[in-house]
KOLDOTOR-126991 format. One record per residue (C-alpha): chain; x, y negated, z. Coordinates in steps of 0.2 Angstrom, whole numbers, plus 2048, in hexadecimal, padded with zeros to 3 digits. Example, Ala and Ser with C-alpha at 12.3 -4.5 7.8 and 13.67 -1.06 7.14 Angstrom:
2
pt ch A; px 83E; py 816; pz 827
pt ch A; px 844; py 805; pz 824
//
This chain:
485
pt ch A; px 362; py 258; pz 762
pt ch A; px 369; py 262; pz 755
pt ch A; px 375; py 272; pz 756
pt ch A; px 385; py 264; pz 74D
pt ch A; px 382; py 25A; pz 75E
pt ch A; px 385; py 267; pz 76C
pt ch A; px 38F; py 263; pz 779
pt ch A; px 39D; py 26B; pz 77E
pt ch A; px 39F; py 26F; pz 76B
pt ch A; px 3AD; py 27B; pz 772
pt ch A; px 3A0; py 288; pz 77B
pt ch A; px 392; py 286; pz 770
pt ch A; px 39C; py 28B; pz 761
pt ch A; px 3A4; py 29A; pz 76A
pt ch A; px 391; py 29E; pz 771
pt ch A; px 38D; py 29F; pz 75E
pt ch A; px 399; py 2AC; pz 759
pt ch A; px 392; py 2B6; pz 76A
pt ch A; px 383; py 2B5; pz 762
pt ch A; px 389; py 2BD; pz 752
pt ch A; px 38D; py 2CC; pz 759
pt ch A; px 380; py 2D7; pz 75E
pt ch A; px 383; py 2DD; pz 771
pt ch A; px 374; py 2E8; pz 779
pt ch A; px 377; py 2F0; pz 789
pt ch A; px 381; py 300; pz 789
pt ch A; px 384; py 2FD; pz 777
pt ch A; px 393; py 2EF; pz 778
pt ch A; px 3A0; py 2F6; pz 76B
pt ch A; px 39F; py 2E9; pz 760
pt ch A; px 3A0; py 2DB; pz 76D
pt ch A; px 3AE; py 2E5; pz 775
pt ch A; px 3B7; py 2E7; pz 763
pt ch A; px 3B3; py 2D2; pz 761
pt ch A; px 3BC; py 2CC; pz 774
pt ch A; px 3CB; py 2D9; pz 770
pt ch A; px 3CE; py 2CF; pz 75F
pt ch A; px 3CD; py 2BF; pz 766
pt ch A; px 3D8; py 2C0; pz 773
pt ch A; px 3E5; py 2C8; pz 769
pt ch A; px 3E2; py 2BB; pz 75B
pt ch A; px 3E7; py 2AC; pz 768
pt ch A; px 3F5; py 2B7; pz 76F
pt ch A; px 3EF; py 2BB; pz 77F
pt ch A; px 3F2; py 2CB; pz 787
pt ch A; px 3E4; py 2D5; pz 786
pt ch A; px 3DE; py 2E5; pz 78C
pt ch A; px 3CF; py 2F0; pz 790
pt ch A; px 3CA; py 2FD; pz 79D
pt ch A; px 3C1; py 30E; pz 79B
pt ch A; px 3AE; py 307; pz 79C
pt ch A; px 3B2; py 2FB; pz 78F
pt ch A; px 3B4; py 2EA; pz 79B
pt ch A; px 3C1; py 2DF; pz 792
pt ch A; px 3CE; py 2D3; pz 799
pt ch A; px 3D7; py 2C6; pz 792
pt ch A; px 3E5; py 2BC; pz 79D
pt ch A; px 3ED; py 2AA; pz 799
pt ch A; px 3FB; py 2A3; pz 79F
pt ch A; px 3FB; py 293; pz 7AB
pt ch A; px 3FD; py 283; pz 7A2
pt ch A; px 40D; py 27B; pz 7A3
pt ch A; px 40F; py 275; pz 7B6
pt ch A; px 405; py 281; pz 7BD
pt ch A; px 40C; py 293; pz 7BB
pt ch A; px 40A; py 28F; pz 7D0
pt ch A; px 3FA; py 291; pz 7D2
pt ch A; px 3EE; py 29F; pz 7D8
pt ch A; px 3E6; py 2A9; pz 7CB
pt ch A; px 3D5; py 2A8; pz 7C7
pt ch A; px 3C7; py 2B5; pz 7BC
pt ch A; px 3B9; py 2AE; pz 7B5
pt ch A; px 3AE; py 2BB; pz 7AF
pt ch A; px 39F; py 2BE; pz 7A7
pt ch A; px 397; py 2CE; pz 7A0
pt ch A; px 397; py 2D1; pz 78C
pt ch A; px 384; py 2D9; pz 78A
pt ch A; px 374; py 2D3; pz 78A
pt ch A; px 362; py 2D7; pz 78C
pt ch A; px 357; py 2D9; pz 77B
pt ch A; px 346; py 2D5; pz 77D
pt ch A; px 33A; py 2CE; pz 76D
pt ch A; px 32B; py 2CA; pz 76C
pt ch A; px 320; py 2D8; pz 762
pt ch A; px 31E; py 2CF; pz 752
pt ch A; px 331; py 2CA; pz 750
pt ch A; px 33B; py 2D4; pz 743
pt ch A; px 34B; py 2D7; pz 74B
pt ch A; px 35A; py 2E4; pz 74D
pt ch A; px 363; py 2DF; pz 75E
pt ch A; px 371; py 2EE; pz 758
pt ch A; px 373; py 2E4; pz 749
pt ch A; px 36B; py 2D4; pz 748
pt ch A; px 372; py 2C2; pz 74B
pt ch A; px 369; py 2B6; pz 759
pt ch A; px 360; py 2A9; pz 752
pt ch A; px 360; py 299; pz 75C
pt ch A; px 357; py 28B; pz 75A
pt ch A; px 358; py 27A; pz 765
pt ch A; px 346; py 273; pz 76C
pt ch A; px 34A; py 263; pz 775
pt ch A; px 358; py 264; pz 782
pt ch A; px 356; py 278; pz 77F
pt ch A; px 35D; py 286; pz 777
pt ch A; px 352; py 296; pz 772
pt ch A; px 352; py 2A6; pz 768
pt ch A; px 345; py 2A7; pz 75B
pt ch A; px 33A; py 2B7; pz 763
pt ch A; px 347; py 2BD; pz 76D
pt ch A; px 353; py 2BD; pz 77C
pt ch A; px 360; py 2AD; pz 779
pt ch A; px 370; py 2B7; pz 780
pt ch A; px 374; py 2AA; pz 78B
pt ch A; px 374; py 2B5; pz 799
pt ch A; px 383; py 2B6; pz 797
pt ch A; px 387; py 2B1; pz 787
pt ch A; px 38A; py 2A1; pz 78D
pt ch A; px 396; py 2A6; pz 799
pt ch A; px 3A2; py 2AE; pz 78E
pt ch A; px 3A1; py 2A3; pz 782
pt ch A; px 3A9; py 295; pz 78F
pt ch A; px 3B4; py 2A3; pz 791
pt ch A; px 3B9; py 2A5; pz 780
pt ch A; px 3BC; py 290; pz 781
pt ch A; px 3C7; py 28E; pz 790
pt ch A; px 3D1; py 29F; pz 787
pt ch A; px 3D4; py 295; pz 776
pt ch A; px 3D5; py 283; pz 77D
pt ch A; px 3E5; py 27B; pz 77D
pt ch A; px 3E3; py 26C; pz 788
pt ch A; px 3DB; py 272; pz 797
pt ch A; px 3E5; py 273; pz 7A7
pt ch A; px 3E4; py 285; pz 7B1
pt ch A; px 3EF; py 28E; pz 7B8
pt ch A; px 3F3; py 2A3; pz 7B6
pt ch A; px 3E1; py 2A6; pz 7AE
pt ch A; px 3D8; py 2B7; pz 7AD
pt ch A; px 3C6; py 2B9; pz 7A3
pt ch A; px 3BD; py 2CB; pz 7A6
pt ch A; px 3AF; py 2CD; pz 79C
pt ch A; px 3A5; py 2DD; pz 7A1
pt ch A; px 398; py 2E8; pz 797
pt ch A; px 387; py 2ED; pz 79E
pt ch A; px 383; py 2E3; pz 7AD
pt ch A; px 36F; py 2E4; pz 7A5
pt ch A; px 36C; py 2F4; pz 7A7
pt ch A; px 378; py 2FC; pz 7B3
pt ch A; px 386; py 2F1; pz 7BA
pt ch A; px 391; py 2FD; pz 7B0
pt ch A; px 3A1; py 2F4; pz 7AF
pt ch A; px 39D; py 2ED; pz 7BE
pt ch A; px 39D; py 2FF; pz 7C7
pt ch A; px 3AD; py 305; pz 7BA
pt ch A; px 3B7; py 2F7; pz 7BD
pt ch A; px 3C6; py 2FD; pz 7C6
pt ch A; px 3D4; py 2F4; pz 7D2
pt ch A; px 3E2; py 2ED; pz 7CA
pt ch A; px 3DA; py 2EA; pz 7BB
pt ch A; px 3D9; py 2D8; pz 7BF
pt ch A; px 3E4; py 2CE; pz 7CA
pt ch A; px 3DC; py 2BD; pz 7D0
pt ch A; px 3DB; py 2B8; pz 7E0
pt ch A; px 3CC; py 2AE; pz 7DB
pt ch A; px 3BB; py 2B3; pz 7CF
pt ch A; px 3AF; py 2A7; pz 7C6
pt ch A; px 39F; py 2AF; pz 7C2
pt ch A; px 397; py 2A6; pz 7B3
pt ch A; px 386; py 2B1; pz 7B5
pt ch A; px 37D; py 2A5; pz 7BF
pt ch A; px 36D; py 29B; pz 7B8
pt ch A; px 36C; py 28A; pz 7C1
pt ch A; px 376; py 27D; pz 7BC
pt ch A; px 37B; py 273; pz 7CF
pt ch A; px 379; py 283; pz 7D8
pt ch A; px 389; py 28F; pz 7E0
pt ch A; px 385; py 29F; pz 7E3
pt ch A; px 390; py 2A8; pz 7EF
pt ch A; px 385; py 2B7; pz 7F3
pt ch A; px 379; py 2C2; pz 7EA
pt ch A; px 36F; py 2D2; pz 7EE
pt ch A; px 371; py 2E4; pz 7EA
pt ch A; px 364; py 2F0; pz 7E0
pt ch A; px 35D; py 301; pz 7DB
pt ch A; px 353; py 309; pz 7D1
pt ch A; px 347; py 313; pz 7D4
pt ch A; px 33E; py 31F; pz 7C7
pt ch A; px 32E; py 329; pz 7C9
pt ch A; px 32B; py 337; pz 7BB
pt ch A; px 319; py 33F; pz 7B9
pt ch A; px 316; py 34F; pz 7B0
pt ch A; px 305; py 354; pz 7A8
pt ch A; px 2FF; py 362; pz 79E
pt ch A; px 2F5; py 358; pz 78F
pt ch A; px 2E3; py 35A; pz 78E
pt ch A; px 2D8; py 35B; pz 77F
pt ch A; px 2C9; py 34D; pz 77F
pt ch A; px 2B9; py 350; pz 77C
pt ch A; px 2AE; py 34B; pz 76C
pt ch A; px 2A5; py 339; pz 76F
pt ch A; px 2B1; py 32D; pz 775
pt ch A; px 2B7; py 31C; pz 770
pt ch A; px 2C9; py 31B; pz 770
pt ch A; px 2D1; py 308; pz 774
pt ch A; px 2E0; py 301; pz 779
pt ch A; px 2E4; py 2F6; pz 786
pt ch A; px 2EF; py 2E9; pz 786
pt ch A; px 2F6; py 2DC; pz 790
pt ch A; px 301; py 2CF; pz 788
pt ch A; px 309; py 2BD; pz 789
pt ch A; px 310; py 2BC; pz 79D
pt ch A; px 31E; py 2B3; pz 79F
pt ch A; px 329; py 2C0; pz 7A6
pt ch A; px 33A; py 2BC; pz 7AB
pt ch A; px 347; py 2C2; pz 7B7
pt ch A; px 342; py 2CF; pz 7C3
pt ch A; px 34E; py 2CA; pz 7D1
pt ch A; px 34E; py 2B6; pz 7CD
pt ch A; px 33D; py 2B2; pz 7C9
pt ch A; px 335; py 2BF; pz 7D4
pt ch A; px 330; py 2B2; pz 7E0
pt ch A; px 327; py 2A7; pz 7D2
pt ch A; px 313; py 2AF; pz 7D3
pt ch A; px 314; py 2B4; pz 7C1
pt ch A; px 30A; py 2C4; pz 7BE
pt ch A; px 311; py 2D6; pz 7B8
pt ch A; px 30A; py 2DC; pz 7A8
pt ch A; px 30C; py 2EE; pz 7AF
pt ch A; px 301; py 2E9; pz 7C0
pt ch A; px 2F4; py 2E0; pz 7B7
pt ch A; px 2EF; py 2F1; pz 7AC
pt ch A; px 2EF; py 2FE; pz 7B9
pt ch A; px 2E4; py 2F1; pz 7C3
pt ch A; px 2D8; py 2F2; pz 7B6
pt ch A; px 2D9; py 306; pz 7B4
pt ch A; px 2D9; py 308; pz 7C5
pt ch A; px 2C8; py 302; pz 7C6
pt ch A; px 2C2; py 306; pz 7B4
pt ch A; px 2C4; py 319; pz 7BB
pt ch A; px 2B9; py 315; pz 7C8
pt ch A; px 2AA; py 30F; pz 7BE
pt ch A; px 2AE; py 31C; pz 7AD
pt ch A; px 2B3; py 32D; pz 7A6
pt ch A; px 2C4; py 327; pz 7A0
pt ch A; px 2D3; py 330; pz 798
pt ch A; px 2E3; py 327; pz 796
pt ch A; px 2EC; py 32E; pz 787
pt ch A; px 2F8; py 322; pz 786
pt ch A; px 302; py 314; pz 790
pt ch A; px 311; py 30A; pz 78C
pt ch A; px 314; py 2FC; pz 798
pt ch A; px 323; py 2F0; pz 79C
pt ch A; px 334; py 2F1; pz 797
pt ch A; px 347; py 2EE; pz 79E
pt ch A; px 349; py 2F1; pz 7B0
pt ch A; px 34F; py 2E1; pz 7B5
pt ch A; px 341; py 2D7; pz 7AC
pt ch A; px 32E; py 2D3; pz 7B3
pt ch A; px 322; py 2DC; pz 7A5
pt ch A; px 31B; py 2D0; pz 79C
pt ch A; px 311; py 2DD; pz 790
pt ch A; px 308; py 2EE; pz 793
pt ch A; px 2FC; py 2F8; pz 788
pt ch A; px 2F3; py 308; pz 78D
pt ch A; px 2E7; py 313; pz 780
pt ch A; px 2D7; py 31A; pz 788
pt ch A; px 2C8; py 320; pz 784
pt ch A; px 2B6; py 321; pz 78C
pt ch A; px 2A6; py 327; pz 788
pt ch A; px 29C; py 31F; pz 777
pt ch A; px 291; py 31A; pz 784
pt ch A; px 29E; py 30F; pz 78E
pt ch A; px 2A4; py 306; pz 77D
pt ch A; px 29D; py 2F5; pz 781
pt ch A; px 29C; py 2F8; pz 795
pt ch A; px 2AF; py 2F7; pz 795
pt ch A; px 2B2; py 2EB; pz 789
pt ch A; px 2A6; py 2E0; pz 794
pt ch A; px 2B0; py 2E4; pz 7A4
pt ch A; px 2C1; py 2E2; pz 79B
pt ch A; px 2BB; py 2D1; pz 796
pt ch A; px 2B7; py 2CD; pz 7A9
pt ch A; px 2C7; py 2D3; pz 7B1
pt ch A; px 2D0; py 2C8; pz 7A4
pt ch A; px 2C8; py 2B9; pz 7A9
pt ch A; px 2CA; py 2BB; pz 7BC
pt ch A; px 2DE; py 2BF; pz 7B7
pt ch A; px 2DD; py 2AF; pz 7B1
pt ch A; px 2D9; py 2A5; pz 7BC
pt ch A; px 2E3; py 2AE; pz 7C9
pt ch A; px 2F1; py 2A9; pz 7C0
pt ch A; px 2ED; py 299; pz 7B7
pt ch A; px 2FC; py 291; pz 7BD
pt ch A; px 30A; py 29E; pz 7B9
pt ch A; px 302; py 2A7; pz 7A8
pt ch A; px 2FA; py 29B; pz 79F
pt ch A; px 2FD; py 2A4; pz 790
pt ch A; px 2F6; py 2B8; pz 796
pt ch A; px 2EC; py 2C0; pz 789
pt ch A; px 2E1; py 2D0; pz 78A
pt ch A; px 2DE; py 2DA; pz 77C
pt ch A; px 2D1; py 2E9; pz 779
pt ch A; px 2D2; py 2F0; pz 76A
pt ch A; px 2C9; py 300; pz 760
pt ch A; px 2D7; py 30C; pz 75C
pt ch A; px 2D8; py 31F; pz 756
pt ch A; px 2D2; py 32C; pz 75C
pt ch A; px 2E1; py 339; pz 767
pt ch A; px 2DE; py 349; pz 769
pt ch A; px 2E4; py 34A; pz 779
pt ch A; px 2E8; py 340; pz 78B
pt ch A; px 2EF; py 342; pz 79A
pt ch A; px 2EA; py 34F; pz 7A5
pt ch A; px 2DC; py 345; pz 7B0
pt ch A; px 2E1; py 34B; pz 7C0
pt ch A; px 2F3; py 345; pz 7BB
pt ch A; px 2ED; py 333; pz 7B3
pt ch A; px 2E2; py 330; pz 7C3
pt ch A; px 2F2; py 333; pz 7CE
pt ch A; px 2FC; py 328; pz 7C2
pt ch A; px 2F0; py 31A; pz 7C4
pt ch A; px 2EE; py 31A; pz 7D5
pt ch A; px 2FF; py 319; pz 7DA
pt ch A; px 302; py 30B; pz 7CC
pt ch A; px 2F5; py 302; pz 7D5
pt ch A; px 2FB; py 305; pz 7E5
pt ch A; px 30E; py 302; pz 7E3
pt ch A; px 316; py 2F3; pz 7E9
pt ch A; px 31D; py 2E5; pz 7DD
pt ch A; px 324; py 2D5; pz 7E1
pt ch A; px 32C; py 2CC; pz 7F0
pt ch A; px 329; py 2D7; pz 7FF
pt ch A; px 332; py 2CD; pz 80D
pt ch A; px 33D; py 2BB; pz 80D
pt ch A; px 34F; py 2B8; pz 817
pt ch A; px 34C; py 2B4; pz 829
pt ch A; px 358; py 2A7; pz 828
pt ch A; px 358; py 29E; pz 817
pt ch A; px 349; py 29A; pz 809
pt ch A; px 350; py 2A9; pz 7FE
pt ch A; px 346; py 2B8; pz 7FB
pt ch A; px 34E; py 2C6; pz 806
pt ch A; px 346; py 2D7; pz 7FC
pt ch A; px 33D; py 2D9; pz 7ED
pt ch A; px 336; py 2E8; pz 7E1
pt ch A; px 32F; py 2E8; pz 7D1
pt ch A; px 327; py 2F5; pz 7C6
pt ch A; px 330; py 2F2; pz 7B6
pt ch A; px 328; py 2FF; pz 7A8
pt ch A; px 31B; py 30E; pz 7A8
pt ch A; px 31E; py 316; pz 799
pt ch A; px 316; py 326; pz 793
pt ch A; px 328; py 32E; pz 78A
pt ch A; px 320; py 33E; pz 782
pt ch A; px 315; py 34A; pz 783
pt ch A; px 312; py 350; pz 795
pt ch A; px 31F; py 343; pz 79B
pt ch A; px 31B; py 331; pz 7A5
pt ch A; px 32A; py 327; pz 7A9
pt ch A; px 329; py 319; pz 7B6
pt ch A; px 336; py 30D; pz 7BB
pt ch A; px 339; py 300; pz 7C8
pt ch A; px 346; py 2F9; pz 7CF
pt ch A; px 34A; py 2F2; pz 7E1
pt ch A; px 355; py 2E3; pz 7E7
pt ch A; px 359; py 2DC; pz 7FB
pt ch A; px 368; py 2D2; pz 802
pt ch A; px 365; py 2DF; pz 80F
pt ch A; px 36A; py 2F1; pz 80D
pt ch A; px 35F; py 2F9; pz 818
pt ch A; px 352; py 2EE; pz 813
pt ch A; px 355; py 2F5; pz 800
pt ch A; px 354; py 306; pz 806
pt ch A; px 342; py 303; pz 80E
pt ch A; px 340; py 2F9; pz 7FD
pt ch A; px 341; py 308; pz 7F3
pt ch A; px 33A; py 314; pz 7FF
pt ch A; px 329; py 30C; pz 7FF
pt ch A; px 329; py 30E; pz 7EB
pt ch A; px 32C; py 31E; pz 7ED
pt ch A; px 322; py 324; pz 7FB
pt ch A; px 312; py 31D; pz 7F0
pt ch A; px 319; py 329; pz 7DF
pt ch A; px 31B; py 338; pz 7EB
pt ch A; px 30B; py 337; pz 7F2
pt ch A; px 304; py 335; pz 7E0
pt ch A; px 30D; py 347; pz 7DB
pt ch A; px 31A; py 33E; pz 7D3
pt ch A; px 32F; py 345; pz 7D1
pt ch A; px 339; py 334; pz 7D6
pt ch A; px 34C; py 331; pz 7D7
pt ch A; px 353; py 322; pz 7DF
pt ch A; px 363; py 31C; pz 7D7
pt ch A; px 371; py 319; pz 7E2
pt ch A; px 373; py 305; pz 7DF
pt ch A; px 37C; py 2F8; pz 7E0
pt ch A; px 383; py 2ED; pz 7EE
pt ch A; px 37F; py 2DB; pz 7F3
pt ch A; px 38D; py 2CE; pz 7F6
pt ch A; px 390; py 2C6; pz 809
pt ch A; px 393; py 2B4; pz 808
pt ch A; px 3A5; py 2B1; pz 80C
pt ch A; px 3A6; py 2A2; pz 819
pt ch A; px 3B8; py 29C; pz 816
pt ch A; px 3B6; py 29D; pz 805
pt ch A; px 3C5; py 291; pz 7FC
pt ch A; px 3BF; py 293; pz 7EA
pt ch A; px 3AC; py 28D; pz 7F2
pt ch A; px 3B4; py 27D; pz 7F8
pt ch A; px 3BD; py 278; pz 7E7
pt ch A; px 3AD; py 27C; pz 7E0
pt ch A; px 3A4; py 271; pz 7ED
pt ch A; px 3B0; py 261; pz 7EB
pt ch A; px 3B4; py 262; pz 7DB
pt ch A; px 3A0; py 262; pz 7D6
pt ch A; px 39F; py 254; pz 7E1
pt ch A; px 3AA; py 249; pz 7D9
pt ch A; px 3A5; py 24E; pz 7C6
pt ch A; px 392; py 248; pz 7CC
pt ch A; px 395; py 23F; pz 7DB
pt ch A; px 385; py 24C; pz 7E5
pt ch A; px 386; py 25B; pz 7EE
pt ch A; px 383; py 26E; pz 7E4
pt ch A; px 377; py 279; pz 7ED
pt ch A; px 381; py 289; pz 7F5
pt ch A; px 377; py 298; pz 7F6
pt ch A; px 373; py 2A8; pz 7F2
pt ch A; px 369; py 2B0; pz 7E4
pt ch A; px 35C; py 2BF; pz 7E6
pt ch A; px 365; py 2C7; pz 7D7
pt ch A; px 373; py 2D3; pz 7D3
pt ch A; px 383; py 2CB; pz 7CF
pt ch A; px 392; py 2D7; pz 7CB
pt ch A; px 39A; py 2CD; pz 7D9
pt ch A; px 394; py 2D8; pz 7E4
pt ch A; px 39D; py 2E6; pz 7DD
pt ch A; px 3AB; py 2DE; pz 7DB
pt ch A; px 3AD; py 2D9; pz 7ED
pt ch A; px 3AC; py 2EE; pz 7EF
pt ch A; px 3BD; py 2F0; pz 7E6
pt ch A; px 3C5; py 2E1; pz 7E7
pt ch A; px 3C0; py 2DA; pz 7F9
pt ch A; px 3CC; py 2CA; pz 7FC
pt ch A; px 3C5; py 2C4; pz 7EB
pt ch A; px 3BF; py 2B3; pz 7F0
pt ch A; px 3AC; py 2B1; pz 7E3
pt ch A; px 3A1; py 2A3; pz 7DE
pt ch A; px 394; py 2A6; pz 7CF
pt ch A; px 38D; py 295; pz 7C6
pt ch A; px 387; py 293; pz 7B5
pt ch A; px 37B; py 288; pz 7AB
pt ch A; px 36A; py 287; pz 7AC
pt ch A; px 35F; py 294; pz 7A0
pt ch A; px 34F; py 298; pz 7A5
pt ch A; px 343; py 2A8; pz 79E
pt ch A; px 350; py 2B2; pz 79F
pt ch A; px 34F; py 2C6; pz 79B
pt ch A; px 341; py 2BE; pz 78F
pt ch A; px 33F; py 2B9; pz 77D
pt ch A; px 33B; py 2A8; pz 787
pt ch A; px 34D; py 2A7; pz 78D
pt ch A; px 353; py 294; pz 78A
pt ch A; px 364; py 28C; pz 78F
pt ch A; px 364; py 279; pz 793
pt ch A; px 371; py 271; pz 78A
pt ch A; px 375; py 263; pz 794
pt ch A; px 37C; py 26F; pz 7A3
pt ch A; px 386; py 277; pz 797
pt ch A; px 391; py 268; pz 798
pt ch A; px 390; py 264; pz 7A8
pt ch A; px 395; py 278; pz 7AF
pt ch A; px 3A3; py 274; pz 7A3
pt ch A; px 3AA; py 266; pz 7AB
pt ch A; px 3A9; py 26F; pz 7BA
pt ch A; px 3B1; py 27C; pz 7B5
pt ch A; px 3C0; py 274; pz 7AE
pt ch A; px 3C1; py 26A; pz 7BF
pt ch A; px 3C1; py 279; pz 7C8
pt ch A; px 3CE; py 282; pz 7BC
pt ch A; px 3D8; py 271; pz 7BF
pt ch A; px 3D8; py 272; pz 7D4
pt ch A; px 3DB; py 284; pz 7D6
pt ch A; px 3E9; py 284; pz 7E6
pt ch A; px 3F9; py 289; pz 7E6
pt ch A; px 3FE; py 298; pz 7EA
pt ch A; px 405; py 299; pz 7FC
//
C-alpha cells in the first residue's frame, strides 16, 4: 500500500494537513489559527472560547433540519515524543508518515493520530457535500495531553447538541461509554549539593528501548517502566557501594509509561569493574523477566566526565528508596467486569537544577475514592522519604448512561454495516467525556475511534483499514440520528 491508495481519501488527506501543522500540548496557536480558517473558508459559523477550544457548526442537510443535534469532538493537541537520535522540532517541524503494510507511522516520533485522526474526519464530514446529517456541531479542544484544559474551560452554552461523539478512542469495533478520572501527584526533594571526593569513576546509567505506551490503556499489558527498572538497580548498588548520584533524568510525559531513563553515578576506582559486572547481571535477569513484553530493552554503562558535585547522600539514599518503594502499575481490577479499576504510574524522575529533584506520577480509577487511596499511597511513600508532595485536584470519570439513545444507534447501526456485534465497554483512561458530563449533564456520549496502537510513543501506528470502517460508521450514525421530539 502506498499513501495515493488510502482509503477514505477524504480523511487521510485532511489528516495530512493536521500533520502540517505543528500542535504540541499547551502550545496550540497555530492549530487553533488553521480550524478558525477552515471553517470560515467553507462558510461555517465559527467561533472560539477563551482556552482556545474551537467550534464549527453545520447546518442539517436538506430534509433533516428535524433532527437532534449532534457534537463530534476530538482534541487539537498531541503528545511529542521522539526517539533520541531523530532530528526534530515538534514547534516547527511537519510529521513525517510513512506506510509499513496495513500501517501508518511517524519516522522517530509520535504519529499524531491521537487525535489527529479524529479531527481530520471532522474536518471531512465539515467540507463534504454528499453526506446526510442533520444540525452538525464539531468541537475540537486544546490540551487534553497534559492537562484536560479545554476539557476543564469549556463552558455551558458553548455547544448545543443533545448528543456527543468522542473520536479519542483507540479500538476499532469497541464503544466506550465510560471512562475513568485521574490526578497527579508530584513529589519535589531538595538537596544541598555535595562536593565528591578525588578517585572516582563516573558513569552513566541508562535504560533504553521499552516499549512504553499509554499509562492508563496499556497499563495492564506487563511491560516494564524505564523509571522502575533504574532505581531497582540503584537501590541495591547502594547497598553493596559507596555511591553518589550526580545526575538523574528518567521518563518523560505524564500520561506515557517511561520507556528511557539515565542516571550519572560514580563509585570508587576500585568498584570500576565490580559494577559494571553487576550492571551486566541485572540486565540479563530484566531480560528475561520480560522476554515477552521488551524484547528490544537495552542497558548501557558508559565512562563519562567527571562532576564536581552530587546529591547530598542522605538526600539521594531517601530518593532511591522511595523510588524503589513506590507503587507503579495496576493496583486493583473492577469487581464486576475484566477492566482494570485503579492504576498508578511513576511517569518521570528528573533532577531540574541544582539542589532541586522533580518527581511525577499520575493516578487513574473508575472509582473516586478508590483514586484518592490511589494517590495517597504515592504520597505516603514520598513523605516518609522527606519529600514536599502536592496532589492535583484531578479529573472526574464518566458513569455509563444505561438508557443511552445515541449508544443504541451506535449499536444497530454497527451491526448492519458489519453484520457482528461492537464490544461496549469502558476504558481505564481519561476521556474529556467525563468533564463534559460535569457541565453539560443530559449530553448523551459514546467515544469510538480507529485502532492505533503505541500511542504517546514514537511507535504510535494507526491501521488503515479501520479508518474506513469507523467512517462508514460514522456516516450511518450521522444518517440515524432521531428526530427531535
Amino acid at each position: 500500500m502506498n499513501k495515493n491508495d488510502l482509503k477514505p481519501a477524504c480523511v487521510f488527506d485532511c489528516f495530512a494537513q493536521v500533520n502540517r501543522v505543528p500542535r504540541p500540548s499547551k502550545k496550540e496557536g497555530k492549530m487553533i489559527e488553521f480550524l478558525m480558517d477552515f471553517g470560515k473558508k467553507l462558510g461555517l459559523e465559527t467561533k472560539k472560547d477563551e482556552c482556545g477550544n474551537v467550534l464549527i457548526r453545520k447546518p442539517a442537510t436538506p430534509g433533516m433540519e428535524n433532527r437532534r443535534t449532534i457534537v463530534l469532538q476530538s482534541h487539537m493537541d498531541m503528545v511529542c515524543e521522539k526517539n533520541n537520535d531523530v532530528d526534530f522540532d515538534f514547534e516547527k517541524d511537519a510529521i513525517r508518515t510513512r506506510i509499513d503494510g496495513d500501517w501508518m507511522r511517524a519516522e522517530g516520533t509520535t504519529l499524531g493520530a491521537d487525535d489527529g485522526i479524529g479531527v481530520a474526519m471532522q474536518m471531512a464530514v465539515l467540507q463534504a457535500t454528499d453526506i446526510e446529517h442533520g444540525p452538525l456541531e464539531c468541537l475540537f479542544t486544546v490540551d487534553e495531553e497534559t492537562g484536560l484544559t479545554g476539557a476543564f474551560g469549556l463552558q455551558p452554552g458553548f455547544m448545543s447538541g443533545d448528543y456527543l461523539l468522542n473520536l479519542d478512542s483507540e479500538d476499532e469495533g469497541q464503544l466506550y461509554v465510560s471512562c475513568a478520572g485521574g490526578a497527579r501527584t508530584t513529589a519535589e526533594f531538595t538537596y544541598e549539593p555535595t562536593a565528591l571526593p578525588e578517585g572516582l569513576f563516573f558513569f552513566e546509567l541508562k535504560v533504553k528501548g521499552l516499549t512504553g505506551g499509554h499509562s492508563g490503556d496499556d497499563i495492564e499489558k506487563k511491560r516494564a517502566n524505564a523509571n522502575k527498572l533504574l532505581a531497582r538497580f540503584l537501590y541495591t548498588a547502594r547497598q553493596k557501594y559507596d555511591l553518589y548520584l550526580c545526575d538523574i533524568q528518567a521518563g518523560g510525559l505524564h500520561n506515557a509509561i517511561p520507556r528511557e531513563a539515565a542516571a550519572v553515578c560514580a563509585v570508587p576506582m576500585k568498584d570500576k569493574e565490580s559494577i559494571r559486572v553487576d550492571w551486566n547481571l541485572f540486565a540479563a535477569d530484566v531480560e528475561e523477566e520480560y522476554s515477552v513484553t521488551e524484547t528490544g530493552i537495552r542497558f548501557l554503562l558508559e565512562s563519562t566526565d567527571a562532576w564536581d558535585k552530587a546529591v547530598e547522600p542522605q538526600v539521594a539514599a531517601r530518593l532511591i528508596a522511595a523510588l524503589q518503594a513506590v507503587y507503579n502499575g495496576v493496583f486493583a481490577m473492577c469487581q464486576d467486569i475484566d477492566l482494570v479499576e485503579t492504576s498508578t504510574n511513576l511517569a518521570s524522575v528528573r533532577r531540574v537544577e541544582d539542589g532541586k529533584i522533580l518527581i511525577q506520577t499520575s493516578q487513574r480509577s473508575s472509582i473516586l475514592s478508590a483514586r484518592h487511596n490511589m494517590s495517597n499511597t504515592v504520597k505516603a511513600v514520598f513523605e516518609l522519604a522527606g519529600a514536599t508532595v502536592d496532589v492535583g485536584d484531578g479529573y472526574p470519570g464518566w458513569k455509563m448512561n444505561p438508557k443511552s439513545e445515541l449508544l443504541r444507534v451506535a449499536v444497530d447501526t454497527y451491526k448492519e454495516l458489519f453484520s457482528r456485534e461492537p464490544e461496549v465497554k469502558g476504558i481505564h483512561a481519561g476521556l474529556e467525556c467525563g468533564l463534559f458530563s460535569e457541565k453539560y449533564p443530559d449530553l448523551d456520549m459514546v467515544s469510538c475511534g480507529p485502532t492505533l496502537r503505541g500511542v504517546h510513543s514514537p511507535d504510535e501506528r494507526l491501521l488503515i483499514p479501520t479508518v474506513q470502517m469507523v467512517w462508514d460508521h460514522l456516516l450511518a450514525i450521522l444518517k440515524n440520528i432521531p428526530a427531535k421530539a
